[in-house]
N, C-alpha and C positions, 0 to 999 in steps of 0.2 A: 567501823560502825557495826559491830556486832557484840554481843551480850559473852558473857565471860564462857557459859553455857556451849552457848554455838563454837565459839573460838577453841575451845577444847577437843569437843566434838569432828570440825573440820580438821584440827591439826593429829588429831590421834588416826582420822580414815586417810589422811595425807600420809605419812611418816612412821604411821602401827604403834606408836607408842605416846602417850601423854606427854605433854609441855614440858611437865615435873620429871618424869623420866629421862627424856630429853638433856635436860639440864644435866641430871647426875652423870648421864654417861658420860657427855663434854668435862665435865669437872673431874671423874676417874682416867677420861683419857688425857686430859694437860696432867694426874698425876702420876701416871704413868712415864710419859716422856721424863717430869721432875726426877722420879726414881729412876729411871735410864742414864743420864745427864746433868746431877747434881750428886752434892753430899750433903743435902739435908735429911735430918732425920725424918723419921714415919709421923711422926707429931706435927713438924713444921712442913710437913709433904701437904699433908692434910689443912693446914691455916691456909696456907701458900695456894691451895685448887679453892679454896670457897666454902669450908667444912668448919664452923666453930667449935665443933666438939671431935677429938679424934677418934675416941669411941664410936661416935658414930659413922666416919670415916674410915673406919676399919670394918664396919658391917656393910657400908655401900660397896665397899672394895669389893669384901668378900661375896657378895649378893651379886654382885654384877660378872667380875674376872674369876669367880670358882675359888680363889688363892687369898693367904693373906696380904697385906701389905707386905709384910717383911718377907714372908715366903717368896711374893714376886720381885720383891729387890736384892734377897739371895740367888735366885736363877737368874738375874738379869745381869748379877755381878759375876757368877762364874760362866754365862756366855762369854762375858766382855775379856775377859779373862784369859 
């Protein structure tokens, strides 16, 4: 029973970050594990976390992890390696 306003509000002085932020990082970190733990491409890495566009998908990557997608799943594949 609170206004969209407040619910932001308490959740960003809870947690430091907005609802929306929130989300994106959960959606870069299931696509992270994907690129750890799959063979799908960086396009369907991206459908597959909750990203309809991979474009934009590759600027959350990068905006959040420093790296790009494919950058982080070449290091992740010559760890593995």
């Amino acid at each position: 029973y609170m206004s969209k306003s407040v619910f932001y509000r308490a959740f960003t002085n809870e947690f430091g970050v907005s609802p929306n932020q929130m989300i994106l990082m959960e959606k870069i970190k299931y696509a992270k594990s994907l690129i750890a733990n799959s063979n799908y491409n960086i396009s369907e890495i991206g459908y597959e976390s909750g990203f309809s566009d991979p474009n934009y998908f590759s600027r959350v990557f990068r905006k959040i992890e420093g790296t790009t997608p494919s950058l982080y799943k070449s290091k992740v594949n010559l760890e593995q390696h």
